[in-house]
Biopython code that builds the backbone (N, CA, C, O; Angstrom):
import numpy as np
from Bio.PDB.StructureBuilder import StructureBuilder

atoms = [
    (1, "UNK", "N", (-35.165, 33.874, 7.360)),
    (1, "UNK", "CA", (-34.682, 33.044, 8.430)),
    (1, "UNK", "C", (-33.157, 33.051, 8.384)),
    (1, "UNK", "O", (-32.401, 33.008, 7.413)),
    (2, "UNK", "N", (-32.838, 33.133, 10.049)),
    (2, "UNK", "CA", (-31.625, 33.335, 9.642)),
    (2, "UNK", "C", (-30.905, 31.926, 9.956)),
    (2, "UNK", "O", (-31.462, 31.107, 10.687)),
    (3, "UNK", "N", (-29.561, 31.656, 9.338)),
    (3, "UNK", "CA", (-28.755, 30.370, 9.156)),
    (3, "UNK", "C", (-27.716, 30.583, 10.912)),
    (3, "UNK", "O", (-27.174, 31.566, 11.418)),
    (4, "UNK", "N", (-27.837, 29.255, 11.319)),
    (4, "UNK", "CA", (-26.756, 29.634, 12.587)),
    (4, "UNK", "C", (-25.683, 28.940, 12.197)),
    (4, "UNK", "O", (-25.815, 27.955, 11.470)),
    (5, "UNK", "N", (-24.481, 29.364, 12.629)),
    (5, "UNK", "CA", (-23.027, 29.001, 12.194)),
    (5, "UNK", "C", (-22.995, 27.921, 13.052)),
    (5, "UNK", "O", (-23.238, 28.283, 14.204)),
    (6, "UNK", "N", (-22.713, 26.283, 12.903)),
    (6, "UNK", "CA", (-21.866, 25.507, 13.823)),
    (6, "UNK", "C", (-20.613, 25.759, 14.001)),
    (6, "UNK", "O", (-19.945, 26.025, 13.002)),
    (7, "UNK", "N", (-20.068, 25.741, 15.133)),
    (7, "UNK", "CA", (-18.801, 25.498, 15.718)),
    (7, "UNK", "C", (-17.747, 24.958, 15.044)),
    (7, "UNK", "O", (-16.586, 25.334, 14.878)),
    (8, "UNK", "N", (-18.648, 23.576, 14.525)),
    (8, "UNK", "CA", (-17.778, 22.323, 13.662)),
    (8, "UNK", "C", (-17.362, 23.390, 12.068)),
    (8, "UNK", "O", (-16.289, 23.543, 11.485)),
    (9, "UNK", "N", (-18.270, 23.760, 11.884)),
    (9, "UNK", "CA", (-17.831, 24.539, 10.089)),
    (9, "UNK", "C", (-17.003, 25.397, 10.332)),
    (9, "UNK", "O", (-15.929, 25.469, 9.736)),
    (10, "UNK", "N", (-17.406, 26.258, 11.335)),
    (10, "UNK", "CA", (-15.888, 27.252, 11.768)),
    (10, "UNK", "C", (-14.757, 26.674, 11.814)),
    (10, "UNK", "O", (-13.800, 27.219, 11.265)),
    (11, "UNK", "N", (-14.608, 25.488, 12.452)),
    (11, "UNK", "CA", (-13.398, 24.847, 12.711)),
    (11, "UNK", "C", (-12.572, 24.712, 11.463)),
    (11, "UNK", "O", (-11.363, 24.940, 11.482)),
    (12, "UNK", "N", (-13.180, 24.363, 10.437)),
    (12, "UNK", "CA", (-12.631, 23.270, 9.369)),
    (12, "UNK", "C", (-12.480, 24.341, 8.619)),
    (12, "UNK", "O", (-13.217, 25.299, 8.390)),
    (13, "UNK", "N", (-10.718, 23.853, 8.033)),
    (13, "UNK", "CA", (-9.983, 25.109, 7.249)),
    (13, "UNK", "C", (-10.400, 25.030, 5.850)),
    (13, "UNK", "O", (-10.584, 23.895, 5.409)),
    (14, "UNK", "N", (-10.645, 26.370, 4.805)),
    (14, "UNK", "CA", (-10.541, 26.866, 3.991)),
    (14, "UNK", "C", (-9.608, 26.244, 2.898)),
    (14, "UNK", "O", (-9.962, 25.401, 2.074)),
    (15, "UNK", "N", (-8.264, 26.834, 3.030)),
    (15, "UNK", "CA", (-7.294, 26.783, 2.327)),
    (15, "UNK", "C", (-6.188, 25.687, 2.121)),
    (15, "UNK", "O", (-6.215, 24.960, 3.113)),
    (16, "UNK", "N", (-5.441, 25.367, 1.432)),
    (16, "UNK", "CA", (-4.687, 24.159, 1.590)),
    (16, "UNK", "C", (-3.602, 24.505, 3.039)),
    (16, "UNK", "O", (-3.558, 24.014, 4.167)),
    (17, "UNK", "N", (-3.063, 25.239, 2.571)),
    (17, "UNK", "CA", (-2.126, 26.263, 3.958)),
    (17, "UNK", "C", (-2.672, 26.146, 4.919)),
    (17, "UNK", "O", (-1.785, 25.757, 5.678)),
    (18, "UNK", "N", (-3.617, 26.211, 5.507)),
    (18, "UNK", "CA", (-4.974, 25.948, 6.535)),
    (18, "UNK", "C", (-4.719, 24.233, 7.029)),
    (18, "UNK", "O", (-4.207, 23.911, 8.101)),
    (19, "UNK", "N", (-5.120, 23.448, 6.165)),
    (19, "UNK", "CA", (-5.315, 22.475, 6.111)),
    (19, "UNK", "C", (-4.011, 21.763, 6.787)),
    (19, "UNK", "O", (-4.060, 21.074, 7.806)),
    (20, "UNK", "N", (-2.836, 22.055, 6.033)),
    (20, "UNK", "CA", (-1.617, 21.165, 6.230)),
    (20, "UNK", "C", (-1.483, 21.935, 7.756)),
    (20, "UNK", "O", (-1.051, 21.140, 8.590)),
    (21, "UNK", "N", (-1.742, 23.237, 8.287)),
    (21, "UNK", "CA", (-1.207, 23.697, 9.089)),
    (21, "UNK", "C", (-2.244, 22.887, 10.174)),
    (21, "UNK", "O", (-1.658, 22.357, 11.118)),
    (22, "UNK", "N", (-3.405, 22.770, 10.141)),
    (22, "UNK", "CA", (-4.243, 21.467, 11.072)),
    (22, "UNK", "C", (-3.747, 20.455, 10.992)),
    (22, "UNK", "O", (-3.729, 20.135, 12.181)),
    (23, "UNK", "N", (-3.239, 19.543, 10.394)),
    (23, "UNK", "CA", (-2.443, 18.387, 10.114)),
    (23, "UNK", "C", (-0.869, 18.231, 10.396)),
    (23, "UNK", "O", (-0.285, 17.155, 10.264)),
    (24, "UNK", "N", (-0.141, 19.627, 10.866)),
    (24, "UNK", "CA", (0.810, 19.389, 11.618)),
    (24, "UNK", "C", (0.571, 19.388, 12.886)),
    (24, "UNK", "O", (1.126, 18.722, 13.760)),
    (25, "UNK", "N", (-0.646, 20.489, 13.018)),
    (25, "UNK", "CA", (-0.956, 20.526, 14.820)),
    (25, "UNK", "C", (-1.174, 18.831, 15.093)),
    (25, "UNK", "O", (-0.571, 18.207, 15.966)),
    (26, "UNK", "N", (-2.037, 18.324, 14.272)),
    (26, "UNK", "CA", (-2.480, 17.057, 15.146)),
    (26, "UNK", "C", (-1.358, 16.147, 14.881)),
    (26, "UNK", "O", (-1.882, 15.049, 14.693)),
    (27, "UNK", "N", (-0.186, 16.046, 14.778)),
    (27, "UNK", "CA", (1.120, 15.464, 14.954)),
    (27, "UNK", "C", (1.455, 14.431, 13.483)),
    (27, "UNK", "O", (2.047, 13.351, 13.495)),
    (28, "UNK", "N", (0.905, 15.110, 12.332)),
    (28, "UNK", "CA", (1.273, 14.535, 11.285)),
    (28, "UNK", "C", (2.897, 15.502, 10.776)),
    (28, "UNK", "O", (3.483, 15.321, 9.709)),
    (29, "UNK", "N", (3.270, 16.366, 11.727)),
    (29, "UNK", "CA", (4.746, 16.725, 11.200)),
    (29, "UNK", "C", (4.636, 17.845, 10.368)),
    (29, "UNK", "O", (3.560, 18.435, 10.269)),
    (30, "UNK", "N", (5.681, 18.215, 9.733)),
    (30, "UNK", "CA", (5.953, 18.747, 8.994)),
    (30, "UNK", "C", (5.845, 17.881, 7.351)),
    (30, "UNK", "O", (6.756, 17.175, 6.918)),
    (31, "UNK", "N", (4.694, 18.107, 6.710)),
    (31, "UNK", "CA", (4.507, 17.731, 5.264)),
    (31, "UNK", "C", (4.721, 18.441, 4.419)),
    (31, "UNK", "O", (4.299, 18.041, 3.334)),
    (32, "UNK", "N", (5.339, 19.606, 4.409)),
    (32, "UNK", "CA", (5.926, 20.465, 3.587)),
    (32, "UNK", "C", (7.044, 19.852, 3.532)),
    (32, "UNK", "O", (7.641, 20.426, 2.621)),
    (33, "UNK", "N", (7.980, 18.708, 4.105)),
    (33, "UNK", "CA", (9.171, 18.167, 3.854)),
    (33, "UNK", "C", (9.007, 17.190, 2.761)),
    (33, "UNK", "O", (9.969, 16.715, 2.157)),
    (34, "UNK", "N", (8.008, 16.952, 2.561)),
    (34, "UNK", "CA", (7.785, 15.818, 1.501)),
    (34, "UNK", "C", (9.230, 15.483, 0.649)),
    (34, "UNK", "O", (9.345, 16.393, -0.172)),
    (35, "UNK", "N", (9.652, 15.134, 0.602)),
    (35, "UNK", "CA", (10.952, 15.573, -0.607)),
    (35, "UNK", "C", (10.121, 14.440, -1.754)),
    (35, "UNK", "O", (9.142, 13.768, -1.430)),
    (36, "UNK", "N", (10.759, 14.424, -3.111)),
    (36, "UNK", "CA", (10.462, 13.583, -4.180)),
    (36, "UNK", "C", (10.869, 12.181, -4.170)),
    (36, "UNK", "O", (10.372, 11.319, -4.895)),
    (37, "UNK", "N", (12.031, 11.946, -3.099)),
    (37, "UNK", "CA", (12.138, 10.441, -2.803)),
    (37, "UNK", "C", (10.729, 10.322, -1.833)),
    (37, "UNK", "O", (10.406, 9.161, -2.084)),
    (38, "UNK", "N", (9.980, 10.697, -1.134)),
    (38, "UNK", "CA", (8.816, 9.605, -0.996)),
    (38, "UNK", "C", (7.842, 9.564, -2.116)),
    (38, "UNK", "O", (7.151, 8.549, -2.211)),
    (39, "UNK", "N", (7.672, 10.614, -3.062)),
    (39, "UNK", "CA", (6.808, 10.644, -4.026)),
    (39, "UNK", "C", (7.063, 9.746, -4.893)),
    (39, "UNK", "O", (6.159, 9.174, -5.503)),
    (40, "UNK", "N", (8.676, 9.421, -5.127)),
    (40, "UNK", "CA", (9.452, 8.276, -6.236)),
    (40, "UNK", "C", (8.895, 6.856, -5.171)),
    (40, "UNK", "O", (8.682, 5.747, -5.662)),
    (41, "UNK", "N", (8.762, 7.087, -4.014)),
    (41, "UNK", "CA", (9.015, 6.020, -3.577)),
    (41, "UNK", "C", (7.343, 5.427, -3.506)),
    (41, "UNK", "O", (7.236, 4.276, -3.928)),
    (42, "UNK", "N", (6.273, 5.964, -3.110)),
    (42, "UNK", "CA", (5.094, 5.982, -3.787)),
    (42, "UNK", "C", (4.893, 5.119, -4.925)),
    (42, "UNK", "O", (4.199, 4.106, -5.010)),
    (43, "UNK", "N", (5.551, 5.639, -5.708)),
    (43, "UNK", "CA", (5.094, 5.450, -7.471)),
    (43, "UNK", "C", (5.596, 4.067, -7.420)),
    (43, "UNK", "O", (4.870, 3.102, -7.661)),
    (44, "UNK", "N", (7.026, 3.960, -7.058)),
    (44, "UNK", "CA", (7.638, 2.791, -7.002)),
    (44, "UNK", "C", (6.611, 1.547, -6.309)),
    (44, "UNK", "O", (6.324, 0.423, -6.722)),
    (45, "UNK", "N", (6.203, 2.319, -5.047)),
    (45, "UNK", "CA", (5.248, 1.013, -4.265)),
    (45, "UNK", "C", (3.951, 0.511, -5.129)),
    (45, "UNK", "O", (3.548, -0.647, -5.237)),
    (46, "UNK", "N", (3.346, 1.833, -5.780)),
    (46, "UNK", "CA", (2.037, 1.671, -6.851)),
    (46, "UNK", "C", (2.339, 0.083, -7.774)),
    (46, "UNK", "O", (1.688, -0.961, -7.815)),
    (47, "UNK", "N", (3.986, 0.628, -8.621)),
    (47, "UNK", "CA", (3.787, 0.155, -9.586)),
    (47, "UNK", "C", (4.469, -1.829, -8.983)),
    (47, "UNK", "O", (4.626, -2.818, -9.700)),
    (48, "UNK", "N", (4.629, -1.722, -7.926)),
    (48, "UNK", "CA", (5.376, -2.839, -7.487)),
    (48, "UNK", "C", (4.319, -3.903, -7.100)),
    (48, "UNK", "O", (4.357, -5.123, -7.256)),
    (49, "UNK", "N", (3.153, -2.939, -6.431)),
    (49, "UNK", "CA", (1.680, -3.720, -6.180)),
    (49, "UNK", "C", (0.757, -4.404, -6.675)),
    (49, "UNK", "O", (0.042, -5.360, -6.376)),
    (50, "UNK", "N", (1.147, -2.832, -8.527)),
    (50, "UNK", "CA", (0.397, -3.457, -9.666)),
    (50, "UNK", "C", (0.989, -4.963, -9.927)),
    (50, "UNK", "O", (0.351, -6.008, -10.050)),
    (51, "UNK", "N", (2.320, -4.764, -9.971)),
    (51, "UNK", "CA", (2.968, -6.158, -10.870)),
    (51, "UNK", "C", (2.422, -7.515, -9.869)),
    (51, "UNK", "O", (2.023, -8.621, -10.232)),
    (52, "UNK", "N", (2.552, -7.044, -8.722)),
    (52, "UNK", "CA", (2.259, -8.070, -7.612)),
    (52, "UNK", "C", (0.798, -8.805, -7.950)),
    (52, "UNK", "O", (0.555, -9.993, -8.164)),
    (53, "UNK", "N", (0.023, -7.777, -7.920)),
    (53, "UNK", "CA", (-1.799, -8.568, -7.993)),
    (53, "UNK", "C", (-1.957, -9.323, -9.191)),
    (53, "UNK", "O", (-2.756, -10.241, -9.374)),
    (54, "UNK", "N", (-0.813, -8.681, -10.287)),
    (54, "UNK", "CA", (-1.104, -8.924, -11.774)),
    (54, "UNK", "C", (-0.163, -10.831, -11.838)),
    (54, "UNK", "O", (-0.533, -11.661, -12.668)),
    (55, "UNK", "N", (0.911, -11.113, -10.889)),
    (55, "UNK", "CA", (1.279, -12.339, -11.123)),
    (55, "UNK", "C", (0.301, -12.896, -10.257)),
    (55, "UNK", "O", (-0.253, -13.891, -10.725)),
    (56, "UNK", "N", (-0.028, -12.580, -9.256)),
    (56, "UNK", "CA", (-1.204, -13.484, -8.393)),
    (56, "UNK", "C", (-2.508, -13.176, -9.243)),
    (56, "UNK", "O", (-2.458, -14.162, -9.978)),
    (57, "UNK", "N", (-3.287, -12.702, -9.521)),
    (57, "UNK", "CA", (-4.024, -13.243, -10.923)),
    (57, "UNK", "C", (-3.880, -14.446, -11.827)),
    (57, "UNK", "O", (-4.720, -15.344, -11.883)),
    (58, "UNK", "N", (-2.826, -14.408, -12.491)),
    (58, "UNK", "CA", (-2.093, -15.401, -13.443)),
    (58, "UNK", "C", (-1.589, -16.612, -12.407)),
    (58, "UNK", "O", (-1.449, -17.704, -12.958)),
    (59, "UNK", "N", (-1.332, -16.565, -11.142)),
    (59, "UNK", "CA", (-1.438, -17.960, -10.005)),
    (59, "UNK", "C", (-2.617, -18.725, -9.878)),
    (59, "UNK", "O", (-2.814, -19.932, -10.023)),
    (60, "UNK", "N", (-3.581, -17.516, -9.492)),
    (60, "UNK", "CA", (-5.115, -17.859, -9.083)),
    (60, "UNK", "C", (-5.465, -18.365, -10.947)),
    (60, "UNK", "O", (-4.482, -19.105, -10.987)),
    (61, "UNK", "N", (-5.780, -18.438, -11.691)),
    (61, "UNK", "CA", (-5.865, -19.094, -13.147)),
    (61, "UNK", "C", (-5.397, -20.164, -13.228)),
    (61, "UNK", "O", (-6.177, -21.092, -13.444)),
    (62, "UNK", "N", (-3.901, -20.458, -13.083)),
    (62, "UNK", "CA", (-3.201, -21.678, -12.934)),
    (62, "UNK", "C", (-3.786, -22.553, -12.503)),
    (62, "UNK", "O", (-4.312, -23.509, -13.072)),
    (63, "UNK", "N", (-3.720, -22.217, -11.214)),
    (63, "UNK", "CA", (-4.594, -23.083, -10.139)),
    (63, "UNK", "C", (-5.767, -23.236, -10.445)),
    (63, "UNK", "O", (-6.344, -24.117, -9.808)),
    (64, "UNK", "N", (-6.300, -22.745, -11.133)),
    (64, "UNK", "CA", (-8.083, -23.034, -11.373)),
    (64, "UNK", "C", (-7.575, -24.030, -12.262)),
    (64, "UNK", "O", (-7.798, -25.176, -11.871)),
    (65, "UNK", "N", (-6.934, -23.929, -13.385)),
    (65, "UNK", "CA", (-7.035, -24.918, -14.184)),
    (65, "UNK", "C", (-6.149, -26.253, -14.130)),
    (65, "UNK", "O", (-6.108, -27.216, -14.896)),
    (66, "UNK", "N", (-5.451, -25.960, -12.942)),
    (66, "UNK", "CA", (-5.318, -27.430, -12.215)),
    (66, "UNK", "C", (-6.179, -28.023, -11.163)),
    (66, "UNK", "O", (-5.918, -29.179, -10.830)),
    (67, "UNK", "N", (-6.855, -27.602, -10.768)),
    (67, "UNK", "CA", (-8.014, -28.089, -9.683)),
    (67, "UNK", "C", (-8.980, -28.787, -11.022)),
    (67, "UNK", "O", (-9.517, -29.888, -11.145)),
    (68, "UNK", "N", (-8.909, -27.637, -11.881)),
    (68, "UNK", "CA", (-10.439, -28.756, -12.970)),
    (68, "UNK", "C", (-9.480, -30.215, -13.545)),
    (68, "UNK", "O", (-9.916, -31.090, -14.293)),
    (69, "UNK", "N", (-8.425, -30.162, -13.090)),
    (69, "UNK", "CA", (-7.791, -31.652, -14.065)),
    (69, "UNK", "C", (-7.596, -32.530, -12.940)),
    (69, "UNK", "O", (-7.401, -33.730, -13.137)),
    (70, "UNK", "N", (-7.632, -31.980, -11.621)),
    (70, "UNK", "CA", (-7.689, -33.418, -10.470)),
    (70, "UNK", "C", (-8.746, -34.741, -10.931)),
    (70, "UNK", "O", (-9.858, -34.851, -11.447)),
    (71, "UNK", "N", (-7.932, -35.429, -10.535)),
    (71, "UNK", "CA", (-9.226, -36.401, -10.812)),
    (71, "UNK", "C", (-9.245, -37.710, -9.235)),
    (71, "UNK", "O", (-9.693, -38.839, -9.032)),
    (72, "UNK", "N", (-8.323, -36.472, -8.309)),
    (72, "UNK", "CA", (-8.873, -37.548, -6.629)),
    (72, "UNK", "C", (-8.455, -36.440, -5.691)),
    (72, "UNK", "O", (-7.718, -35.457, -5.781)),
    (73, "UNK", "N", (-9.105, -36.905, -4.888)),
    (73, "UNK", "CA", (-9.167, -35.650, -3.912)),
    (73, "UNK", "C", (-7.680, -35.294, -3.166)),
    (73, "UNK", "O", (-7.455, -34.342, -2.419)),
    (74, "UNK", "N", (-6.687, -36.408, -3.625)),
    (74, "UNK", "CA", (-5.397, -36.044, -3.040)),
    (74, "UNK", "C", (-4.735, -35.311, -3.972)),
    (74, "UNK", "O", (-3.966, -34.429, -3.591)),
    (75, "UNK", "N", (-4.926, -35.551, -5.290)),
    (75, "UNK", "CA", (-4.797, -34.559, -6.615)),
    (75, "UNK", "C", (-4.926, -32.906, -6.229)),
    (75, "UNK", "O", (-4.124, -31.973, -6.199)),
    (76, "UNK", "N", (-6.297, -33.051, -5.965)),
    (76, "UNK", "CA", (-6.694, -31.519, -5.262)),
    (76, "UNK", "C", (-6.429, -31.266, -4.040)),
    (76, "UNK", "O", (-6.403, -30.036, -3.999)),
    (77, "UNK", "N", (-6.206, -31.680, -2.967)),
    (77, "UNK", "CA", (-5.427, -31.696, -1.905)),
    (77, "UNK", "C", (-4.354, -31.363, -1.984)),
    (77, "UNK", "O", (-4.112, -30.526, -1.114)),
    (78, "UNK", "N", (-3.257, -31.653, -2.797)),
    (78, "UNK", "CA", (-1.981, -31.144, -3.269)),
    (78, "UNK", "C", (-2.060, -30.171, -4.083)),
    (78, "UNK", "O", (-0.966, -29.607, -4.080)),
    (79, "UNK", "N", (-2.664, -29.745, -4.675)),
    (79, "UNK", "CA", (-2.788, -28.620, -5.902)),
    (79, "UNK", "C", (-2.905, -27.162, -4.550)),
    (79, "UNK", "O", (-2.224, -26.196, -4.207)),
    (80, "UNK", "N", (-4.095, -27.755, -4.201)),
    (80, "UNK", "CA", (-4.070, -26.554, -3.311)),
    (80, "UNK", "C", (-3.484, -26.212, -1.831)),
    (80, "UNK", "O", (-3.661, -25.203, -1.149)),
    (81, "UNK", "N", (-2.997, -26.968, -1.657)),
    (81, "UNK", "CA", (-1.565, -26.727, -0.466)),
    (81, "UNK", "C", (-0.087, -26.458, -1.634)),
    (81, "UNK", "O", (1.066, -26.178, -1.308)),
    (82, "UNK", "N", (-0.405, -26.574, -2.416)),
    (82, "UNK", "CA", (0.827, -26.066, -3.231)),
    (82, "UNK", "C", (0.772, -24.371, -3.148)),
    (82, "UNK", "O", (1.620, -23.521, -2.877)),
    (83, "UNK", "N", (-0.584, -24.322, -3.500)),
    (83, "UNK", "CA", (-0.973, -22.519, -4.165)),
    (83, "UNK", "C", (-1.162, -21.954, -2.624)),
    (83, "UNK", "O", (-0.803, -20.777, -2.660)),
    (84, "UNK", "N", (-1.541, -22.273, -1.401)),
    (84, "UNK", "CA", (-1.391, -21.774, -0.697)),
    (84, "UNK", "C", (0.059, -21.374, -0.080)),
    (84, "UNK", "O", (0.360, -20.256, 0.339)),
    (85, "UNK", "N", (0.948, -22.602, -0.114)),
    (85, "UNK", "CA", (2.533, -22.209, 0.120)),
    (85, "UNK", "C", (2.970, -21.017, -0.732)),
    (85, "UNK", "O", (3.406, -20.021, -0.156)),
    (86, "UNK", "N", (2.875, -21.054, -2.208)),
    (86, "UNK", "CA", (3.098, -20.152, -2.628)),
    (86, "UNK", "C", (2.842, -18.865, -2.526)),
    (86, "UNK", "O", (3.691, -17.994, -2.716)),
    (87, "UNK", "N", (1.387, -18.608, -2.149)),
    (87, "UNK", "CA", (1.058, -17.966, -1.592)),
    (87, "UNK", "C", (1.075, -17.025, -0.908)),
    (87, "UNK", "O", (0.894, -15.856, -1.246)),
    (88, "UNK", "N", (1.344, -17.539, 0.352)),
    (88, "UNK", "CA", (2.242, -17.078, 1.741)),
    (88, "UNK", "C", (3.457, -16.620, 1.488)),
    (88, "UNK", "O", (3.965, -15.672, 2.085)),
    (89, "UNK", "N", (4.064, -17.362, 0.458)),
    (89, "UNK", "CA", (5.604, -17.018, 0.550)),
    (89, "UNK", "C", (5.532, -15.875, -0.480)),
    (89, "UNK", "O", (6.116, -14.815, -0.253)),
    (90, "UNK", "N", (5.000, -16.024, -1.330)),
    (90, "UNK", "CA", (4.857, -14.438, -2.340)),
    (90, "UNK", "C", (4.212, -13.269, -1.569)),
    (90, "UNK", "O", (4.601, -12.191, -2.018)),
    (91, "UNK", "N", (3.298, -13.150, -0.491)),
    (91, "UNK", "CA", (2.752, -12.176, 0.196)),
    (91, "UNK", "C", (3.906, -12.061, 1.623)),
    (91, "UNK", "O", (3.731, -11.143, 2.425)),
    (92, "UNK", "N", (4.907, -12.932, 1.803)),
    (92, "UNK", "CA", (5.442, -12.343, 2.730)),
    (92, "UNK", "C", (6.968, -11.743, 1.973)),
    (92, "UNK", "O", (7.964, -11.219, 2.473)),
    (93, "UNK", "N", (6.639, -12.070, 0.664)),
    (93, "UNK", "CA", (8.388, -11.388, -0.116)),
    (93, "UNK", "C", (8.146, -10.038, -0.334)),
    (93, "UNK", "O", (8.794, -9.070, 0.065)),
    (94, "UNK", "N", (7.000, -10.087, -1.106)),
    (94, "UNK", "CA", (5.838, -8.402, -1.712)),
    (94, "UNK", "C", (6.241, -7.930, -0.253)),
    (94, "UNK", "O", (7.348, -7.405, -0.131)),
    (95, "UNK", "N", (5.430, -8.074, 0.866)),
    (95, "UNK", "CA", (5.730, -7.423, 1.962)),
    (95, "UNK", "C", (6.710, -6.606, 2.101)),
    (95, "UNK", "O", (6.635, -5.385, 2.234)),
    (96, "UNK", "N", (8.404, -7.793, 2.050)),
    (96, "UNK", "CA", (9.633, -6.609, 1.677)),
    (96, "UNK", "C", (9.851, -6.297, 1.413)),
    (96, "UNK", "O", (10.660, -5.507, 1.900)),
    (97, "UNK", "N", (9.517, -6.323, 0.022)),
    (97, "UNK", "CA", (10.022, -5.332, -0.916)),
    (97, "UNK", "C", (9.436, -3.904, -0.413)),
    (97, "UNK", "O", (10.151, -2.999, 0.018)),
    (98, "UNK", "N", (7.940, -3.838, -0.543)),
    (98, "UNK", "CA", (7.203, -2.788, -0.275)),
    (98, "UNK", "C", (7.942, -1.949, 1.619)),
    (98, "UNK", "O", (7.872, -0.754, 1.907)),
    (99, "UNK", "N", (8.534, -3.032, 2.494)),
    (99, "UNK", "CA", (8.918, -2.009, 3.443)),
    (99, "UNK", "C", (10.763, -2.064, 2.491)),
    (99, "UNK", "O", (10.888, -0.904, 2.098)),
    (100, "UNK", "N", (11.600, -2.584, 2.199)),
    (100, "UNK", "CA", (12.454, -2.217, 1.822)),
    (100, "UNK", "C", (12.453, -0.365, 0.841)),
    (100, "UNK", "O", (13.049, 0.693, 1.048)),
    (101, "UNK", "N", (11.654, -0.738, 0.011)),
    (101, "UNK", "CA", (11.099, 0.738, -0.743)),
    (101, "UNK", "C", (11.065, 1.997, -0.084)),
    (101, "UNK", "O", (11.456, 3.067, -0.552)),
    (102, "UNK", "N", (10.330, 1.695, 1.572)),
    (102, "UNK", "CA", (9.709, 2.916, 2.311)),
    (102, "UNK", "C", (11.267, 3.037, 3.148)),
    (102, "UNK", "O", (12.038, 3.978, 3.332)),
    (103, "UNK", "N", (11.279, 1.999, 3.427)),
    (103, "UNK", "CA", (12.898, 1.980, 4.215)),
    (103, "UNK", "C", (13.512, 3.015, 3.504)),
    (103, "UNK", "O", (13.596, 4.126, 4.027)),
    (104, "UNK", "N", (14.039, 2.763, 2.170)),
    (104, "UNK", "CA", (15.062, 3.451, 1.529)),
    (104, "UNK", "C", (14.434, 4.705, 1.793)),
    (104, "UNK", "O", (14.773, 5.419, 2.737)),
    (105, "UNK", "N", (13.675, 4.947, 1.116)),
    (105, "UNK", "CA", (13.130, 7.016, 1.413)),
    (105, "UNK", "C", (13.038, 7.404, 2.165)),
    (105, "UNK", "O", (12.958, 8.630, 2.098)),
    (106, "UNK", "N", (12.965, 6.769, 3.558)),
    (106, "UNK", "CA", (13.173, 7.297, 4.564)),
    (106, "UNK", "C", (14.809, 7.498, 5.143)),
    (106, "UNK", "O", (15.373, 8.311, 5.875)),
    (107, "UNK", "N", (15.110, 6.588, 4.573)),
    (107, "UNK", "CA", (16.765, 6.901, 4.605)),
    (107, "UNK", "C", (17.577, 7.923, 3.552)),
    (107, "UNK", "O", (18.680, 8.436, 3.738)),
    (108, "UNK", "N", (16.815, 8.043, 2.546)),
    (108, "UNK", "CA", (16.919, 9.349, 1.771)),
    (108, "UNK", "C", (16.593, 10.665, 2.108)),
    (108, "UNK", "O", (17.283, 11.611, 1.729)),
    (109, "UNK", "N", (15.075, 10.859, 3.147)),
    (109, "UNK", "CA", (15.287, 11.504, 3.323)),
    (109, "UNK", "C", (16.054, 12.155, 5.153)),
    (109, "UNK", "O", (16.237, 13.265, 5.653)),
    (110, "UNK", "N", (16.193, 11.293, 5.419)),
    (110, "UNK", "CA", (16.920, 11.738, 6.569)),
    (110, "UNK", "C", (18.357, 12.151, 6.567)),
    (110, "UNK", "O", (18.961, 12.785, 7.432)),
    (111, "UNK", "N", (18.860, 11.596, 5.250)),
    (111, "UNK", "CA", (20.480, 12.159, 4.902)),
    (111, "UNK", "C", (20.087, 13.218, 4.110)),
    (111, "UNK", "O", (21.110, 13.782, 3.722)),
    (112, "UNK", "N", (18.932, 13.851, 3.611)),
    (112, "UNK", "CA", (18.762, 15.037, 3.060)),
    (112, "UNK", "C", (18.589, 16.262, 4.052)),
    (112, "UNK", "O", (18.889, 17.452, 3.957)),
    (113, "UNK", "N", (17.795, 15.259, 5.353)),
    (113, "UNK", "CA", (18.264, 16.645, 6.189)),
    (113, "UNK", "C", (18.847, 16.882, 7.118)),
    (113, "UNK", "O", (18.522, 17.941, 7.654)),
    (114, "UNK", "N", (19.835, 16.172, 7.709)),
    (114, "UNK", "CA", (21.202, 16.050, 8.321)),
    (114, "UNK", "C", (22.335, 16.717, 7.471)),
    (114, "UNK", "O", (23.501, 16.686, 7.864)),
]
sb = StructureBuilder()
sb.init_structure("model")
sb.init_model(0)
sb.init_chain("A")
sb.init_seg("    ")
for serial, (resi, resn, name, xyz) in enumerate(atoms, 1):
    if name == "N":
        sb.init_residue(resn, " ", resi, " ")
    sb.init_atom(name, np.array(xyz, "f"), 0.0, 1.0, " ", f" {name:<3s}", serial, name[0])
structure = sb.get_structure()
């Protein structure tokens, strides 16, 4: 028996060269420009995310073990409008940093190719 070729498997490239060259057609650019400031800048965002989840962990704990020592509901009422302010305001700082980061490499690399 014989196997019939889909259309769709023909389509889909082989090779990495293949691949990136489908991925510029569909308007992802030129990724052969990659330079190492977005790769630094990557690593940088990784390790900025890690530190991030790792103090909000150690928040979310806090807060648990001040919610178990309320002893009235305005106790806990305040505990947790505290951790939510904080909250907010730590997920909207992380935020900048993480576009400040992408900012910069992109400004790195645009004076790399000018």
């Amino acid at each position: 028996m014989t196997r019939k070729t889909d259309k769709t498997e023909a389509a889909h490239p082989q090779s990495p060269n293949e691949i990136i060259a489908h991925l510029q057609e569909a308007g992802f650019g030129n990724m052969m420009g990659m330079s190492s400031a977005w790769l630094d800048a990557l690593g940088k965002m990784g390790a900025e995310m890690a530190t991030f989840v790792a103090d909000r962990v150690k928040e979310d704990v806090k807060t648990q073990q001040d919610l178990m020592g309320c002893k009235t509901v305005e106790e806990l009422q305040h505990v947790q409008a505290q951790f939510v302010q904080k909250a907010m305001k730590q997920y909207q700082e992380e935020t900048g940093k993480l576009v400040e980061i992408g900012t910069r490499a992109f400004a790195q690399k645009q004076e790399n190719q000018g």
